[in-house]
Residue frames as a rotation matrix with the C-alpha (Angstrom) as fourth column:
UNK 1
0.093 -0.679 0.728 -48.67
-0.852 0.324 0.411 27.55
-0.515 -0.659 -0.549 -31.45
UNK 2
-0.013 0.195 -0.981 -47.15
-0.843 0.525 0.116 24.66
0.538 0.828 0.158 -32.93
UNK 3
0.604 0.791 0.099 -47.38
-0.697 0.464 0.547 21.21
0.387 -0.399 0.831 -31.95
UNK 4
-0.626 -0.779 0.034 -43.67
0.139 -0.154 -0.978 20.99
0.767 -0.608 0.205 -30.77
UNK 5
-0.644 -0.186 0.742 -44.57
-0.511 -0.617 -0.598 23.38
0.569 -0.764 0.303 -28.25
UNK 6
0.331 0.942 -0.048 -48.25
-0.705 0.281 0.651 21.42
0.627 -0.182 0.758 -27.46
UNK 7
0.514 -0.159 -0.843 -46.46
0.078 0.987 -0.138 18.48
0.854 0.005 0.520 -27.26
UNK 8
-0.485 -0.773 0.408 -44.10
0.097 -0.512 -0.854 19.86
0.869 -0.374 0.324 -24.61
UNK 9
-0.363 0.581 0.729 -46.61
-0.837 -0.547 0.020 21.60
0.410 -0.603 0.685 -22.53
UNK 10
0.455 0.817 -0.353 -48.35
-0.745 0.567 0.351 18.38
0.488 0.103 0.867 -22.51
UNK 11
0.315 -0.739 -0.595 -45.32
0.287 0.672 -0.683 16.61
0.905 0.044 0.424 -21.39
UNK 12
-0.676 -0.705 0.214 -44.95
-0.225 -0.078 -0.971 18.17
0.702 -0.704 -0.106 -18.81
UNK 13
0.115 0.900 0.420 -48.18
-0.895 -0.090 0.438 17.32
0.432 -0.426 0.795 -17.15
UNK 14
-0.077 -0.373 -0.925 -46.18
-0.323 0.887 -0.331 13.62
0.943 0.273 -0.189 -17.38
UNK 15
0.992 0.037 0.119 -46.49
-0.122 0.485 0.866 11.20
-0.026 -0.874 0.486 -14.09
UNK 16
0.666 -0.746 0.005 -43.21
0.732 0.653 -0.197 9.84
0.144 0.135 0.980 -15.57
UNK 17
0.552 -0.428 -0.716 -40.30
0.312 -0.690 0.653 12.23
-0.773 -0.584 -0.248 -13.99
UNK 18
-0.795 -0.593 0.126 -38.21
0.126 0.042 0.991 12.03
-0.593 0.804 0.041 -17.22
UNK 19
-0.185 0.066 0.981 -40.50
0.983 0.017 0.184 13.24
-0.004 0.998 -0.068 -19.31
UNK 20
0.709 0.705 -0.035 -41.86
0.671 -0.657 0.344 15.84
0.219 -0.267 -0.938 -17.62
UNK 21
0.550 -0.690 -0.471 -38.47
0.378 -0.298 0.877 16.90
-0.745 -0.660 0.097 -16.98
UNK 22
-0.618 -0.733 0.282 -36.72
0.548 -0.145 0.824 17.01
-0.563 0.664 0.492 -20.49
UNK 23
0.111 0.854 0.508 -40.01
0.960 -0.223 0.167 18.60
0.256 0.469 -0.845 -21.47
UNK 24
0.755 0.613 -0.232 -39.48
0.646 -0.635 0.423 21.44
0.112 -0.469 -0.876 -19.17
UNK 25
0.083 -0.972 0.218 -36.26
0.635 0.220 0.740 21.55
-0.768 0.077 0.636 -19.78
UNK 26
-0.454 0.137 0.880 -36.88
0.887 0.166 0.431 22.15
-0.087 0.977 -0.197 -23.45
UNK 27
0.315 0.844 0.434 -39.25
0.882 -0.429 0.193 24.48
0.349 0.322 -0.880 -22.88
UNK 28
0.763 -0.154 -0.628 -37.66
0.305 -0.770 0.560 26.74
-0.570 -0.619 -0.541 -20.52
UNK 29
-0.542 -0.784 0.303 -34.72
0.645 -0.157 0.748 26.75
-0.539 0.601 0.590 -23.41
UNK 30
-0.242 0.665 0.707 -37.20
0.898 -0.122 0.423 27.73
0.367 0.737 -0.567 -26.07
UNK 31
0.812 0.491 0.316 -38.75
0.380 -0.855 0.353 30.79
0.443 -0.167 -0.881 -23.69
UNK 32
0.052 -0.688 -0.724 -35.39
0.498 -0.611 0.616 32.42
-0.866 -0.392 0.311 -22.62
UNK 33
-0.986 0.050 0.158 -35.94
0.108 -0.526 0.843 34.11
0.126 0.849 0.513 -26.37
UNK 34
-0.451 0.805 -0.386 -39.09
-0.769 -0.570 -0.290 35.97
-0.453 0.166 0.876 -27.28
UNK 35
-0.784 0.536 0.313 -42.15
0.600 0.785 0.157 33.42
-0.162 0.311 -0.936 -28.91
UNK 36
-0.715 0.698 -0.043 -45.23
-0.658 -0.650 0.380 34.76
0.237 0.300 0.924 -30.38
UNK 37
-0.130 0.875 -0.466 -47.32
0.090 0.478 0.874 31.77
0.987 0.071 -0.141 -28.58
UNK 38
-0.901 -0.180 0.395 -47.30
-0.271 -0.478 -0.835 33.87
0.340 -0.860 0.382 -25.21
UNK 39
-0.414 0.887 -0.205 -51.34
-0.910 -0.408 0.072 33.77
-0.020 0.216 0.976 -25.42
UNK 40
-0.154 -0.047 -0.987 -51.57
-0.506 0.862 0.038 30.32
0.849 0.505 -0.157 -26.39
UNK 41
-0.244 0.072 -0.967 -50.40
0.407 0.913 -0.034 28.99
0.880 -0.402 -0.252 -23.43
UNK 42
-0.792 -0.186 0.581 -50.82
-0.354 -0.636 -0.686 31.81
0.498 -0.749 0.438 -20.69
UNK 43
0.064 0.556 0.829 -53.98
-0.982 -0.111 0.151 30.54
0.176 -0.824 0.539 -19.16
UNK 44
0.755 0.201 -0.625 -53.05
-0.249 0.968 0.011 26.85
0.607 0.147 0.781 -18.89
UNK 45
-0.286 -0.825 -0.487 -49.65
0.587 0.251 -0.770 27.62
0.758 -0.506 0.412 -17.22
UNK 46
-0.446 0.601 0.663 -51.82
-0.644 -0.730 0.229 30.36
0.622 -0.326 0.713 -15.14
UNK 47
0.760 0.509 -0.404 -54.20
-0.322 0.835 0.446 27.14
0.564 -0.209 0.799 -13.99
UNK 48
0.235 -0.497 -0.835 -51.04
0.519 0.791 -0.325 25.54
0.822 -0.357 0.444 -12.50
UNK 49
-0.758 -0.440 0.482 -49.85
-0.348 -0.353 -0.869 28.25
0.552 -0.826 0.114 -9.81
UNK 50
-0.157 0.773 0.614 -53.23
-0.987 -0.148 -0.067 27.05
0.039 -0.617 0.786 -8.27
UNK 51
0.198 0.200 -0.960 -52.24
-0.645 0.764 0.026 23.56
0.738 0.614 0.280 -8.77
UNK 52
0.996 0.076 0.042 -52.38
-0.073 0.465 0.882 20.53
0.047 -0.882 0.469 -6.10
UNK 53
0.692 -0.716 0.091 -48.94
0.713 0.698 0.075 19.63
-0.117 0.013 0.993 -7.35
UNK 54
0.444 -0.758 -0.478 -46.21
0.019 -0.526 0.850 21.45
-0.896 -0.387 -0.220 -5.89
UNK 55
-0.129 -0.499 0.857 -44.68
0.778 0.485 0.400 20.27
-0.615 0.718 0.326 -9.81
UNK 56
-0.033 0.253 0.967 -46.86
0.903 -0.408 0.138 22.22
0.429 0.877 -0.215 -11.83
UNK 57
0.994 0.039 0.101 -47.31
0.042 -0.999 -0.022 25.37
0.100 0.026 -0.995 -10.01
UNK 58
0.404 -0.873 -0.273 -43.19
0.054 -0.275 0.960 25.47
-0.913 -0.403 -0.064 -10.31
UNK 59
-0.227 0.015 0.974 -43.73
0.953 0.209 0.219 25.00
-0.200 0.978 -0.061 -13.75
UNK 60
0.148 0.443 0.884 -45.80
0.964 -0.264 -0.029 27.36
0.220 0.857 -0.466 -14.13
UNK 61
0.917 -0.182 -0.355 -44.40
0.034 -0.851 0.525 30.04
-0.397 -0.494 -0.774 -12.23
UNK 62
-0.322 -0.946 0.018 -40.70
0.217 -0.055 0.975 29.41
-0.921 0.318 0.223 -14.18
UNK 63
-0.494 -0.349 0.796 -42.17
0.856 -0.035 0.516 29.08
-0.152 0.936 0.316 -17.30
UNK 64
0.356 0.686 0.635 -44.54
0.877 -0.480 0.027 32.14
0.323 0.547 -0.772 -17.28
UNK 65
0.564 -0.475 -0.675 -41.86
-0.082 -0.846 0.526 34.70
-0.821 -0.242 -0.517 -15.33
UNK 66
-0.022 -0.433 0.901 -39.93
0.501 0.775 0.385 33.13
-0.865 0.460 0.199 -18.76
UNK 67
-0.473 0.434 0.767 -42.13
0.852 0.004 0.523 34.31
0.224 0.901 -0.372 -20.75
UNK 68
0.351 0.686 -0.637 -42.71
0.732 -0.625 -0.270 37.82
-0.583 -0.372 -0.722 -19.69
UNK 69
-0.564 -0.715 -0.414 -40.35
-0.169 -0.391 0.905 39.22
-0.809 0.580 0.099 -22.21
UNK 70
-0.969 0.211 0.126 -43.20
0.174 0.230 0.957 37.68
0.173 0.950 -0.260 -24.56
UNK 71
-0.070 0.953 -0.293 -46.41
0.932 -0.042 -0.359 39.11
-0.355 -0.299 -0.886 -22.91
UNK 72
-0.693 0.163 0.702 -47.26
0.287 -0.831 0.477 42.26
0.661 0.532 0.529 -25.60
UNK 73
0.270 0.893 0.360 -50.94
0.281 -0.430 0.858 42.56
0.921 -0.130 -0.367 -23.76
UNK 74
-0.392 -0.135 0.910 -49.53
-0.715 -0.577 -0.394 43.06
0.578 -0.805 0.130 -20.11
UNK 75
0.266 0.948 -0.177 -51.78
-0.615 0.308 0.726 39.99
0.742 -0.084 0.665 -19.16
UNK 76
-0.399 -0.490 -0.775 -49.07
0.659 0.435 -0.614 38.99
0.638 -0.756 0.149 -15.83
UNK 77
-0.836 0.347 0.425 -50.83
-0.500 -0.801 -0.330 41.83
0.226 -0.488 0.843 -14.19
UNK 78
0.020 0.996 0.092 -53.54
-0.752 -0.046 0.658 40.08
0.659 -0.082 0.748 -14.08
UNK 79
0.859 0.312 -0.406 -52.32
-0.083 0.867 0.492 37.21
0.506 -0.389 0.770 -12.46
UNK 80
-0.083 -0.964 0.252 -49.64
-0.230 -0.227 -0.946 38.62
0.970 -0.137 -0.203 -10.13
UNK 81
0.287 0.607 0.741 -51.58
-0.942 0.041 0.332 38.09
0.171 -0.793 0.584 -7.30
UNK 82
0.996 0.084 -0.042 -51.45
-0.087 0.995 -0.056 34.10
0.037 0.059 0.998 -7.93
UNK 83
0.637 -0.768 0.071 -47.94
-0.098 -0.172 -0.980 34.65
0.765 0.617 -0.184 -8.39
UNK 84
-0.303 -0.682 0.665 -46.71
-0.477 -0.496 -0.726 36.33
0.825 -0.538 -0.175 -5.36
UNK 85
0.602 0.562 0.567 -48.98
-0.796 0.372 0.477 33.87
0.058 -0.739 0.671 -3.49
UNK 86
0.736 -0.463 -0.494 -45.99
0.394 0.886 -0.243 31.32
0.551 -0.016 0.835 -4.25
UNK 87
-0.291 -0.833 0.470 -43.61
-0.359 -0.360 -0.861 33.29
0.887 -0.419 -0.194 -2.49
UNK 88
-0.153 0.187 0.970 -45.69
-0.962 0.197 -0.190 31.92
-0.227 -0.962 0.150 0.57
UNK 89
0.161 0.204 -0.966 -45.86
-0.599 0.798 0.069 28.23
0.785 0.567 0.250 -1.10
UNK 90
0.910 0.332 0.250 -46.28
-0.413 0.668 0.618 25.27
0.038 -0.666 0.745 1.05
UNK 91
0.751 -0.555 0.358 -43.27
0.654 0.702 -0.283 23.63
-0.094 0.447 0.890 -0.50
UNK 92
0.393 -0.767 -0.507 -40.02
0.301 -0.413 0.859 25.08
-0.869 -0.490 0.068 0.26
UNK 93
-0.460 -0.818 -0.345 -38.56
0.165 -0.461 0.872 24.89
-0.873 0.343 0.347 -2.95
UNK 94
0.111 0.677 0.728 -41.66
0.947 -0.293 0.128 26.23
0.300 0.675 -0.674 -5.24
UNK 95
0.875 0.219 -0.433 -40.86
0.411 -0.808 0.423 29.25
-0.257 -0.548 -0.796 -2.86
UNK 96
-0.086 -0.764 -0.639 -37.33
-0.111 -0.630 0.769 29.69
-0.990 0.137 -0.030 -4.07
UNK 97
-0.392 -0.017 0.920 -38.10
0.894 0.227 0.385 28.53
-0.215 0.974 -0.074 -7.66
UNK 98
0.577 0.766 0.284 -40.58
0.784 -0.617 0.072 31.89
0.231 0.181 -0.956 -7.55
UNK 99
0.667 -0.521 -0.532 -38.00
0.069 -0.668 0.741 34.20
-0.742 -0.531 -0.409 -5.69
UNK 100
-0.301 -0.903 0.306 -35.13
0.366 0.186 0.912 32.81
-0.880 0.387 0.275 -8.35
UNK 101
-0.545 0.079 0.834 -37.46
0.829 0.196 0.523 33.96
-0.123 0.977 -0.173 -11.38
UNK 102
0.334 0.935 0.116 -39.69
0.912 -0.289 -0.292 36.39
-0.240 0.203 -0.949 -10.64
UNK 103
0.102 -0.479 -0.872 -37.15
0.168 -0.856 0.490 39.29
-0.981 -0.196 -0.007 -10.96
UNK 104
-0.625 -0.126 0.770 -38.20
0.558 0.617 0.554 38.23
-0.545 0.776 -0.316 -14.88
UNK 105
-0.064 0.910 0.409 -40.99
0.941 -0.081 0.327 39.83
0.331 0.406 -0.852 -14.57
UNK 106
0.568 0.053 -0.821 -40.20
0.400 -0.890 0.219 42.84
-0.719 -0.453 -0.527 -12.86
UNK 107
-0.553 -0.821 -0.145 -37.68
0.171 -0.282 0.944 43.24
-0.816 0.497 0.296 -15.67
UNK 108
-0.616 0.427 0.662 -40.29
0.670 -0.157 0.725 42.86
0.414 0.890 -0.189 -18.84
UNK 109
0.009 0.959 0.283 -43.11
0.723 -0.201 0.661 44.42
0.690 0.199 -0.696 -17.17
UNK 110
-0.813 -0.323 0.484 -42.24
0.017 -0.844 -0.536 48.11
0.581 -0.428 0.692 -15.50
UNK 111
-0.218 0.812 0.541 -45.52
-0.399 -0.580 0.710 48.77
0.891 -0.061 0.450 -14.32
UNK 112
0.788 0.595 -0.156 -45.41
-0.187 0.474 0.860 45.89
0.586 -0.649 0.485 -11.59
UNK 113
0.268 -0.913 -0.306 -42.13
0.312 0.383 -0.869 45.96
0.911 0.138 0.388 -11.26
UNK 114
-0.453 -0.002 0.892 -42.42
-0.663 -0.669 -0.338 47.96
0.597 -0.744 0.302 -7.79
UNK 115
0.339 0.941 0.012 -44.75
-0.891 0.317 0.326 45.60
0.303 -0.121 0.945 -6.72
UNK 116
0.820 -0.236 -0.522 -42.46
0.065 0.944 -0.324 42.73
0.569 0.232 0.789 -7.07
UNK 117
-0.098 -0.944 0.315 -40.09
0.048 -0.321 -0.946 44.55
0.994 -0.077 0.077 -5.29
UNK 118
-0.234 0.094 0.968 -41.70
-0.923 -0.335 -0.190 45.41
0.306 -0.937 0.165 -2.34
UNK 119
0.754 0.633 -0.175 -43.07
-0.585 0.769 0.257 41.88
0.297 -0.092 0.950 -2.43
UNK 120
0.179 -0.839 -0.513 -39.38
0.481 0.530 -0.699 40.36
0.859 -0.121 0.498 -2.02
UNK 121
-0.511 -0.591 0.624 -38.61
-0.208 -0.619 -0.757 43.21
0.834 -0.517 0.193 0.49
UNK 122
0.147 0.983 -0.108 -41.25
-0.697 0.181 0.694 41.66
0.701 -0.027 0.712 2.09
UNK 123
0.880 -0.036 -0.474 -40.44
0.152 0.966 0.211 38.36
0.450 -0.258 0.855 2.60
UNK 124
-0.231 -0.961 -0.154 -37.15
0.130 0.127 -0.983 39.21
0.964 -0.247 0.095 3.30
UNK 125
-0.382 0.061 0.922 -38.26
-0.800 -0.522 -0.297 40.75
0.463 -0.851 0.248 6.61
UNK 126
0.483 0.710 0.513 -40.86
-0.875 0.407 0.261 38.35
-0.024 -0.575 0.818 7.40
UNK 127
0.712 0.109 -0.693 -39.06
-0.222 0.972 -0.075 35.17
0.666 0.208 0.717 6.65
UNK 128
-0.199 -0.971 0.133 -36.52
-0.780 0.074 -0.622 35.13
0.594 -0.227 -0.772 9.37
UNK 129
-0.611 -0.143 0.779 -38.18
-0.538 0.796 -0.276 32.48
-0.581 -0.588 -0.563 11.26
UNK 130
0.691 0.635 -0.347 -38.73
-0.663 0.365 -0.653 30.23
-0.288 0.681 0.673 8.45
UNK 131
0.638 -0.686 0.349 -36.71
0.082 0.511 0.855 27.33
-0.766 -0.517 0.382 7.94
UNK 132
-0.224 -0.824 0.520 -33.44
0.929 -0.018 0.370 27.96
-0.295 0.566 0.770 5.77
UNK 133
0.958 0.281 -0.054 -34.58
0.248 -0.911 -0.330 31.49
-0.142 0.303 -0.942 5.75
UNK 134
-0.084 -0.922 -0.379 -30.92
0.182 -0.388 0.903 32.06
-0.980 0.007 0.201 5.02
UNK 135
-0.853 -0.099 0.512 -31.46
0.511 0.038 0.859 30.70
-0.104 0.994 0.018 1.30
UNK 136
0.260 0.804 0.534 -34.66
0.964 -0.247 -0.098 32.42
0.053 0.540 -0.840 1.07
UNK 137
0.743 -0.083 -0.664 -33.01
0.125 -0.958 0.259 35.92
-0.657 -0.275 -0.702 1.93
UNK 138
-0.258 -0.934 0.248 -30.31
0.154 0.213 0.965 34.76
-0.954 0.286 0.088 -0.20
UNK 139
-0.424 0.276 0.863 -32.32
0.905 0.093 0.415 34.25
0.035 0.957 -0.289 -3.31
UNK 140
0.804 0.502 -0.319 -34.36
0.476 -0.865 -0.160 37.55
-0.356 -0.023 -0.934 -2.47
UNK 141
0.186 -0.691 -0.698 -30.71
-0.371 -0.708 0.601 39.51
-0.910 0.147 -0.388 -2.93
UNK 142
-0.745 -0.656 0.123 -29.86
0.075 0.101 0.992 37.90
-0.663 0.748 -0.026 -5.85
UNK 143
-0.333 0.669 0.664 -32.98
0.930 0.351 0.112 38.18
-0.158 0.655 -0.739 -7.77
UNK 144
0.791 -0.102 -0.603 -33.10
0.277 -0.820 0.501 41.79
-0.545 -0.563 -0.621 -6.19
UNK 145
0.001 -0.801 -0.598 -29.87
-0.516 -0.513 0.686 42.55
-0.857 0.307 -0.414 -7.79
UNK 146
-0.542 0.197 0.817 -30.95
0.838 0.195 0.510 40.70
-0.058 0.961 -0.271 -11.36
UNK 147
0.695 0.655 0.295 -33.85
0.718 -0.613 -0.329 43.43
-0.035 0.441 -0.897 -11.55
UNK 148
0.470 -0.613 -0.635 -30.91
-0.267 -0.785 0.559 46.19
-0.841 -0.093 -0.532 -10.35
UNK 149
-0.471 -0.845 -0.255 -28.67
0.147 -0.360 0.921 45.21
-0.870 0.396 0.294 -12.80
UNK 150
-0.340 0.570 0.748 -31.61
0.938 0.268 0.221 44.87
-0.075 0.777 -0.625 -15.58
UNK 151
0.370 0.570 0.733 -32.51
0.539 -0.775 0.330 48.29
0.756 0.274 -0.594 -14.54
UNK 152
-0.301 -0.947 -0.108 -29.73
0.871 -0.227 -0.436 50.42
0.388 -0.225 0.894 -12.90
UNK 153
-0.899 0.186 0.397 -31.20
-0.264 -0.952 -0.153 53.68
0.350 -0.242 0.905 -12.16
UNK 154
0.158 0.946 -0.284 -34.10
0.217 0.247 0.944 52.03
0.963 -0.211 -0.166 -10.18
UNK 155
-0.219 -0.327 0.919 -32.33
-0.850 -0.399 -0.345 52.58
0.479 -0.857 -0.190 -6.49
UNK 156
0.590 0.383 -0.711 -32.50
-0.273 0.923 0.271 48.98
0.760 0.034 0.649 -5.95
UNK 157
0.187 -0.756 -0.627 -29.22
0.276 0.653 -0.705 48.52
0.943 -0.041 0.331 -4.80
UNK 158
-0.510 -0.313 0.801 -29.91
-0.682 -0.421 -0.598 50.92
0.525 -0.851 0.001 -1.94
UNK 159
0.374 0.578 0.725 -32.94
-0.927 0.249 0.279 48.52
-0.019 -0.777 0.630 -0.71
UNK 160
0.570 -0.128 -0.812 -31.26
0.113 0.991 -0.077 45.73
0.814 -0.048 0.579 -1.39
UNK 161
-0.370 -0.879 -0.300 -28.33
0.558 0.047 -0.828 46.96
0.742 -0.474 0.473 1.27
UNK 162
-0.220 0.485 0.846 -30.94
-0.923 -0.383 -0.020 48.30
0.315 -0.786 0.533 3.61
UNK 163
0.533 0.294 -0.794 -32.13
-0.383 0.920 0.083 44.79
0.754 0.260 0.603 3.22
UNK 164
0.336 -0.513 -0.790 -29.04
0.148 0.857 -0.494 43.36
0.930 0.049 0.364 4.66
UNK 165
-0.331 -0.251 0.910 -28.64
-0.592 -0.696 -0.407 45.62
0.735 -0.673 0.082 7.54
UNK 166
0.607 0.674 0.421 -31.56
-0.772 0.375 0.513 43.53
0.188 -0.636 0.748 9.13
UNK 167
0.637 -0.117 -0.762 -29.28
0.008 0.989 -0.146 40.41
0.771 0.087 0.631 9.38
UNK 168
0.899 -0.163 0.407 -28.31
-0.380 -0.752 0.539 39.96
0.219 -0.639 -0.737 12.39
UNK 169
0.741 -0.594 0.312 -25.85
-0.009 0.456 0.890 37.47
-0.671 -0.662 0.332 11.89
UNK 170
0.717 0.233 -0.657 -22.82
-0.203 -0.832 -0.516 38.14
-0.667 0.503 -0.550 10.08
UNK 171
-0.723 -0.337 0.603 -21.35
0.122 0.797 0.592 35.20
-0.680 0.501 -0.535 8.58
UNK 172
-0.499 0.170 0.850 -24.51
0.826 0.392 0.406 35.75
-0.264 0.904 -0.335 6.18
UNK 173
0.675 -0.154 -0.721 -24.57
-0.288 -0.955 -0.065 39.47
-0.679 0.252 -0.689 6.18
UNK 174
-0.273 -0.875 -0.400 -21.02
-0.580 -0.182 0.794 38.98
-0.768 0.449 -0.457 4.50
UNK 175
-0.738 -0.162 0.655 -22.55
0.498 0.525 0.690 36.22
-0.456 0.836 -0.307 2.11
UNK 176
0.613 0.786 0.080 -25.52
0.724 -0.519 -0.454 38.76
-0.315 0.336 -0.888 1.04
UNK 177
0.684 -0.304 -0.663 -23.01
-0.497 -0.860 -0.119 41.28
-0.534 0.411 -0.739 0.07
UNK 178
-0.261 -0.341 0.903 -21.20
0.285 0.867 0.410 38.41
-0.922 0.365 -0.129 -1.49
UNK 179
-0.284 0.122 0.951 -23.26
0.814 0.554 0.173 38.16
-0.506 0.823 -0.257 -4.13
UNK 180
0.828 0.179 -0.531 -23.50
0.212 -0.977 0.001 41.87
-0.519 -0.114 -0.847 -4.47
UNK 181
0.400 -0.733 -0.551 -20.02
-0.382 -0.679 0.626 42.15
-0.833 -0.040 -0.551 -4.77
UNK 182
-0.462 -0.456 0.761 -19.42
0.196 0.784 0.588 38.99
-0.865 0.421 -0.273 -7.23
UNK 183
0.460 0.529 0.713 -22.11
0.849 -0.029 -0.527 40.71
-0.258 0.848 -0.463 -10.05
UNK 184
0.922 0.131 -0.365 -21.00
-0.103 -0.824 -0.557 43.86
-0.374 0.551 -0.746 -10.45
């Protein structure tokens, strides 16, 4: 890894909102392509999902669903667990930051990809008395239909529209098939 990338990482650890921001910024540019310093940083951004600060474990849950397209050894398996434990995050919007990305990883890494699924299908059920459980059911479909369109012949699209059945109100039934209808 070079010392760009150090320097970055390190930045983002920043008190100061502006750095830690254009840092993470940066970085999340940088890992939307493949990187051969996957390894490098995997147990340091790993360390944050277990972090006090609501900051870093949103870091590290964006930047390391990022960077599953660059994990050769498989080594998000190991720490899916820690993962999907943000989908229950204290902090509202570390919980959709995880929902909006993790369909990253179900895309690089087949083997868990089921896993991640059922995990969203999950929440989706359970969150209905959670506040703004709209947007969290919202991001579930649309991250849900990233893995579908990343992988078409999975039969996503049926759970995703079994999914929506459960809603009982239908002002956001109609926006869940929204965003159904607006990808394809």
């Amino acid at each position: 890894m070079d010392f760009k990338i150090e320097k970055l990482l390190n930045d983002t650890k920043s008190k100061d909102n502006k750095i830690r921001f254009d840092a993470f910024t940066k970085l999340l540019e940088i890992t939307g392509g493949r990187v051969n310093w996957f390894s490098d940083v995997f147990d340091d951004l790993t360390n944050r999902l277990e972090s006090d600060n609501s900051y870093q474990r949103s870091i590290g849950v964006m930047l390391l669903c990022n960077l599953a397209k660059s994990d050769k050894d498989n080594s998000l398996r190991k720490v899916l667990p820690n993962i999907l434990n943000l989908l229950e995050d204290e902090k509202f919007i570390t919980c959709r930051q995880c929902i909006q990305n993790i369909w990253k990883i179900a895309v690089a890494e087949n083997k868990i990809s089921s896993a991640i699924v059922e995990a969203l299908e999950i929440k989706f059920v359970k969150c209905s008395f959670e506040n703004h459980y709209n947007l969290i059911r919202q991001d579930i479909v649309s991250a849900l239909y990233s893995i579908h369109k990343n992988k078409p012949d999975s039969g996503i699209l049926s759970h995703i529209e079994k999914l929506i059945e459960i809603e009982d109100d239908v002002a956001l039934k109609k926006k869940y098939i929204k965003i159904i209808k607006n990808n394809t």
